[in-house]
C-alpha positions as CSV (number, residue, x, y, z in Angstrom):
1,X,-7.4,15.2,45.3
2,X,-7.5,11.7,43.8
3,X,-9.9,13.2,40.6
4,X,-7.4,16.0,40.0
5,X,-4.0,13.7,40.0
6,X,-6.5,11.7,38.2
7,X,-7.0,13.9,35.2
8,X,-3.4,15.2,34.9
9,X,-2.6,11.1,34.7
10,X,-5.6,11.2,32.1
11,X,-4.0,14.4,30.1
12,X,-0.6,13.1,29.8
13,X,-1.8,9.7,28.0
14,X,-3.9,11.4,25.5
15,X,-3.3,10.8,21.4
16,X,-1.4,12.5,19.3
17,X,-1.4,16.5,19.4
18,X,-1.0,18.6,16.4
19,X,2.5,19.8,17.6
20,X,3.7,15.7,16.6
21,X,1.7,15.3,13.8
22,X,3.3,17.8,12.0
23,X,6.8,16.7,13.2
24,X,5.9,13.2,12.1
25,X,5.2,14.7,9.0
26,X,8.3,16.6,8.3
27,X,10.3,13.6,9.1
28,X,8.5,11.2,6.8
29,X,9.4,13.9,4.2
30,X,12.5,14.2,4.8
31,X,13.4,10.4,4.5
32,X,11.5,10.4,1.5
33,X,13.9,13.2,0.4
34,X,16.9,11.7,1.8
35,X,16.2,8.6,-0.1
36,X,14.3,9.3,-3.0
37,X,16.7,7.9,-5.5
38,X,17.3,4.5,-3.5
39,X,13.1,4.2,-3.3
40,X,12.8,5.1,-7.0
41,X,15.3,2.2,-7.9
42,X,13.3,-0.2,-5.9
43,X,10.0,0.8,-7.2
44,X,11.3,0.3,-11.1
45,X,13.2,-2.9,-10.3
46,X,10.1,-4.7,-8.3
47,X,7.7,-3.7,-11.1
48,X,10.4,-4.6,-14.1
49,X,10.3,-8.3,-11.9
50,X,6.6,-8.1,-12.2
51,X,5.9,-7.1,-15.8
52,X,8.7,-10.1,-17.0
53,X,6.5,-12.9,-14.7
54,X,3.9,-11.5,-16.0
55,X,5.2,-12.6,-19.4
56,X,5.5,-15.6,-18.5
57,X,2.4,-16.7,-17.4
């Protein structure tokens, strides 16, 4: 009895399925999505800071 509660116990804290993988997945692209513009803005104004220190230097 002890082995069998045992293994469910055991079954229930295994990793990741495939069933949440896929949903992680979908949501990561959907932020992505959601916020493309935003993360594009960033992206330009971090590497327009970079290439004018580079300048600099």
């Amino acid at each position: 009895m002890k082995t069998l509660l045992w293994n469910i116990k055991k079954e229930k804290l295994g990793g990741f399925g495939t069933v949440e993988m896929i949903l992680l997945i979908v949501v990561l692209i959907a932020v992505v999505l959601i916020f493309k513009s935003q993360i594009t803005s960033l992206v330009q104004s971090i590497f327009q800071n970079i290439t004018s220190q580079a300048l600099s230097v």
